[in-house]
N, C-alpha and C positions, 0 to 999 in steps of 0.2 A: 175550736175556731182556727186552730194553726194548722190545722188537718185540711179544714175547708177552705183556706186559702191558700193551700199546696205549699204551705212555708214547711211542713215536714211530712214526710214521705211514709207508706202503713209498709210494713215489715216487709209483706209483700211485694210491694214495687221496688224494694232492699233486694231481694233475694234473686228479680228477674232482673238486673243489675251487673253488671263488669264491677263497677265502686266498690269497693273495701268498704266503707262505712256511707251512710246516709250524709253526711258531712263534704265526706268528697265526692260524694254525686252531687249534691248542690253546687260545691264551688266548681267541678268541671260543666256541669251546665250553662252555669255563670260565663267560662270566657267566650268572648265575642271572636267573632268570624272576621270582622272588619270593623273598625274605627275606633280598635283600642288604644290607649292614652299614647305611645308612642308612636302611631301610626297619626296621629291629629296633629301631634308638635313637630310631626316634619312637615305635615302637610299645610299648616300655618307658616311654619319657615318657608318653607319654598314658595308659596302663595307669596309670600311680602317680598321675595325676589322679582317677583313678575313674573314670572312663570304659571301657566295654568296647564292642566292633564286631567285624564278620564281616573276615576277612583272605580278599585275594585272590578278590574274590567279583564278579557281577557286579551294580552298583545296580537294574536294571531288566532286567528278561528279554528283553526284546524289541533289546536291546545286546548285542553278542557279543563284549565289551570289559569285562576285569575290571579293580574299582577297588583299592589297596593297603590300603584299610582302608573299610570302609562302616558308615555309624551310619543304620538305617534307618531307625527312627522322626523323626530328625530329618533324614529324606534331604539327609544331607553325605557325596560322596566322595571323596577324599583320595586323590591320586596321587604318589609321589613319583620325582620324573623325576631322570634321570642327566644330568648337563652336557653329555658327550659324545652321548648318547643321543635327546637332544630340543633340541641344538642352544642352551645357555645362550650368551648374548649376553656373560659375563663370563671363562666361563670354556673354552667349545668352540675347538678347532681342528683344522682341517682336515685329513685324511687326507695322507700323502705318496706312500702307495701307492695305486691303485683310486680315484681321486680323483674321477672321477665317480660312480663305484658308491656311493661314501659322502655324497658331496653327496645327490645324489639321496634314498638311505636316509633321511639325517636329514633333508631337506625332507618323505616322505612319513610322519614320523614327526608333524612339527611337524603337517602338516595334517589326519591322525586324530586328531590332541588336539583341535586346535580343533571338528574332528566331532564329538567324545565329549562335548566342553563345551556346545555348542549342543542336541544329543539333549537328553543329561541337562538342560540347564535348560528346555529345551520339555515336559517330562514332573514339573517342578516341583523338580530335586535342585539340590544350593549345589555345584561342583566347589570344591575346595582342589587348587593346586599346590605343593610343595615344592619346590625343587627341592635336589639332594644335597649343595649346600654350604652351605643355610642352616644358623642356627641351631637348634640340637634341640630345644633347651627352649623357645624362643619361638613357636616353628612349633606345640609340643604347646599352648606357652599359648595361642594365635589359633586352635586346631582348638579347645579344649574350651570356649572362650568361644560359638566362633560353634554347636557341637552343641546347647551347653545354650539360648542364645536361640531357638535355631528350635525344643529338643524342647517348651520353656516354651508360647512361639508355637502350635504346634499344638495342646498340652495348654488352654490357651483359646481354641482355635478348639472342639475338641472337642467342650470343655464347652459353649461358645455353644450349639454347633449342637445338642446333645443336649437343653438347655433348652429348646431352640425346637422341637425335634422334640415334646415331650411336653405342652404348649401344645393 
C-alpha cells in the first residue's frame, strides 16, 4: 500500500537517483519552490505594512530568474534565501553524503545570485536579500522603508520630468 501511494520508492527509482538514500529523495522532493514558511511570514509582515507586490515573479523579462516578492514601481526585489541553500556563512553546513555534489550545488547557487544582483542593478532594480533566519518584522520594516524611498524618488523624478517635458 505505501508502494502504491508513492510514500516509498522500488530500489529502482533509488538507483536512477542523485539521493544517497530513498529518505533524502523524499525530503529533497519535499522542499518547495516558493511559499515556504519563511517566505509567507514576510510576506504577511509586509502585507500588514500596506504594502502590496507581485509574488514569485520575474523583475525584468529579459532575466529567467524569479524574485520572492517584486514591488515594480519602485523596482525592489526581495529574495529570501535559505541558509542551507545559498550557503549562510552563520548557519550552512556541509553535506556528509555527496559532498562534492553539494559543495559544488551551493557554490553554483551563491554564484547565480551574485549574477541576478549585478543584472538587476545594471537594468536600475534595489535587490533585498533575506536570508531565512533573520528577523520577520525587521527585514519587512528595512523592505517597506527602502519600497516607499525609491516609490517617493521616482514619484519626483516623474513629476520633474513631466514639467519639463510640457516647457
Amino acid at each position: 500500500m505505501a508502494f502504491e501511494q508513492q510514500l516509498l520508492l522500488t530500489p529502482q527509482a533509488v538507483e536512477d537517483s542523485w539521493a544517497s538514500s530513498p529518505a533524502v529523495r523524499t525530503i529533497m522532493k519535499a522542499n518547495r519552490g516558493r511559499d515556504s514558511k519563511p517566505e509567507l511570514a514576510l510576506r504577511s509582515a509586509i502585507h500588514s505594512l500596506g504594502l502590496r507586490y507581485r509574488v514569485d515573479s520575474p523583475p525584468i523579462t529579459e532575466l529567467r530568474r524569479r524574485a520572492d516578492l517584486v514591488f515594480v514601481k519602485a523596482k525592489v526585489a526581495v529574495f529570501v534565501d535559505g541558509c542551507y541553500w545559498h550557503g549562510c556563512s552563520e548557519h550552512y553546513r556541509p553535506a556528509r553524503q555527496n559532498e562534492k555534489f553539494w559543495s559544488d550545488k551551493i557554490s553554483k547557487n551563491q554564484a547565480r545570485d551574485r549574477d541576478t544582483d549585478a543584472k538587476l542593478a545594471r537594468a536600475g532594480w534595489l535587490v533585498i536579500r533575506v536570508w531565512e533566519h533573520e528577523d520577520t518584522a525587521e527585514a519587512a520594516e528595512h523592505i517597506a522603508q527602502t519600497v516607499r524611498n525609491r516609490s517617493n524618488q521616482s514619484s519626483v523624478t516623474d513629476a520633474a520630468e513631466s514639467a519639463g517635458q510640457l516647457r
